[in-house]
C-alpha positions in Angstrom: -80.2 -43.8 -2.3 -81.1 -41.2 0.1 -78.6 -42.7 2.4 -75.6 -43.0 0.0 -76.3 -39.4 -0.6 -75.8 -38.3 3.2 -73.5 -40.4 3.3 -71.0 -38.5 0.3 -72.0 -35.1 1.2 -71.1 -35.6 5.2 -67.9 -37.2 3.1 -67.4 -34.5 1.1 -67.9 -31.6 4.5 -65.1 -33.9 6.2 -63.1 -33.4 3.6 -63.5 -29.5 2.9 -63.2 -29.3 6.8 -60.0 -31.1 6.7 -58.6 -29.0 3.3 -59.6 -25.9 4.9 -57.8 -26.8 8.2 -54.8 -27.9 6.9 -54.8 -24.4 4.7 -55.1 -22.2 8.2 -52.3 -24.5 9.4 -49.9 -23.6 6.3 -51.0 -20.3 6.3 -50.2 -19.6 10.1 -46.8 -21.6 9.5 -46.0 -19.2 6.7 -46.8 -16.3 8.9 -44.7 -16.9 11.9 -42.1 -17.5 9.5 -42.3 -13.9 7.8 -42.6 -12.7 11.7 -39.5 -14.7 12.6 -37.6 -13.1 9.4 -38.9 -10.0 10.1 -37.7 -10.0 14.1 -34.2 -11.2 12.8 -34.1 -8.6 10.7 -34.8 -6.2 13.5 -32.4 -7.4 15.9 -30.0 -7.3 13.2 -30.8 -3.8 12.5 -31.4 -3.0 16.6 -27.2 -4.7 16.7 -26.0 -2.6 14.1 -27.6 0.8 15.3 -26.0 -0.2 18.7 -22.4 -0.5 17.4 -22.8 2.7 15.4 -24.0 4.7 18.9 -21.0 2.7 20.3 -18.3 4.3 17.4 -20.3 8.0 17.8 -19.8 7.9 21.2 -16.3 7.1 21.7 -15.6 9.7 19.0 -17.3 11.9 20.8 -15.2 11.1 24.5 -11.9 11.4 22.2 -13.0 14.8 21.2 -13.8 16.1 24.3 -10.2 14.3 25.4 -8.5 16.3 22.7 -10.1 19.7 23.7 -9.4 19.3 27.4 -5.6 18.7 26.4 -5.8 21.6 24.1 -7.2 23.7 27.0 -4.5 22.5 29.4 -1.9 23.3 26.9 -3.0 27.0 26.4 -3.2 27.9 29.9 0.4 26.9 30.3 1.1 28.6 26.8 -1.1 31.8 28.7 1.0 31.6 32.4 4.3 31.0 30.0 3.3 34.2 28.5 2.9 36.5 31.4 5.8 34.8 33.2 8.4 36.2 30.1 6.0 39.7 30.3 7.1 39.9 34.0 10.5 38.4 33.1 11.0 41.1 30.4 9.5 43.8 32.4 12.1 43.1 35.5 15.2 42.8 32.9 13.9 46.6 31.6 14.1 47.7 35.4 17.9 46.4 36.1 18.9 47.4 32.7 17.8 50.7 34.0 19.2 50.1 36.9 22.7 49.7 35.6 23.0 52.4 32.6 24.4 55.7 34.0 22.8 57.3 31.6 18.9 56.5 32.8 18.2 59.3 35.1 16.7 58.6 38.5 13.3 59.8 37.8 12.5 58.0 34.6 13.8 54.5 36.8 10.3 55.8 38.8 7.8 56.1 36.2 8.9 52.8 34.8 
């Protein structure tokens, strides 16, 4: 009898060795599933960021695109400007110039 008892209980260790293996197997399965759901979800995150820096910066070129035009067009709009100031400033002097009744010395001073 002593025998048969050995017997089940090195049975019955065998078995709870085998349960308890197959359980760490499952359990380590069920892990590096969560991990590999979790890692997709990063990288689909990590994609998503990306395209958004993507869309900020090309906002951000187009801005600075549209203020270097702007700053082009107001320097012309500025040399334009003084152009007609000198323009109008030499008519003054010939329309001075030409009327008999603008005196010599107030042709200087302008």
């Amino acid at each position: 009898m002593d025998l048969t008892v050995v017997i089940v209980i090195a049975v019955v260790i065998v078995a709870a060795v085998v349960i308890a293996l197959l359980a760490v197997k499952e359990r380590s399965k069920k892990k590096s599933e969560h991990h590999r759901a979790a890692a997709s979800e990063h990288r689909a995150q990590a994609t998503e960021t990306s395209l958004e820096a993507q869309r900020k910066s090309a906002e951000a070129e187009e801005r600075s695109a549209r203020a270097k035009r702007e700053q082009v067009v107001a320097e012309q709009e500025r040399i334009e400007a003084q152009q007609m100031q000198k323009d109008a400033v030499d008519l003054h002097g010939r329309a001075d110039d030409l009327d008999p009744d603008v005196e010599v010395d107030e042709r200087r001073k302008q």
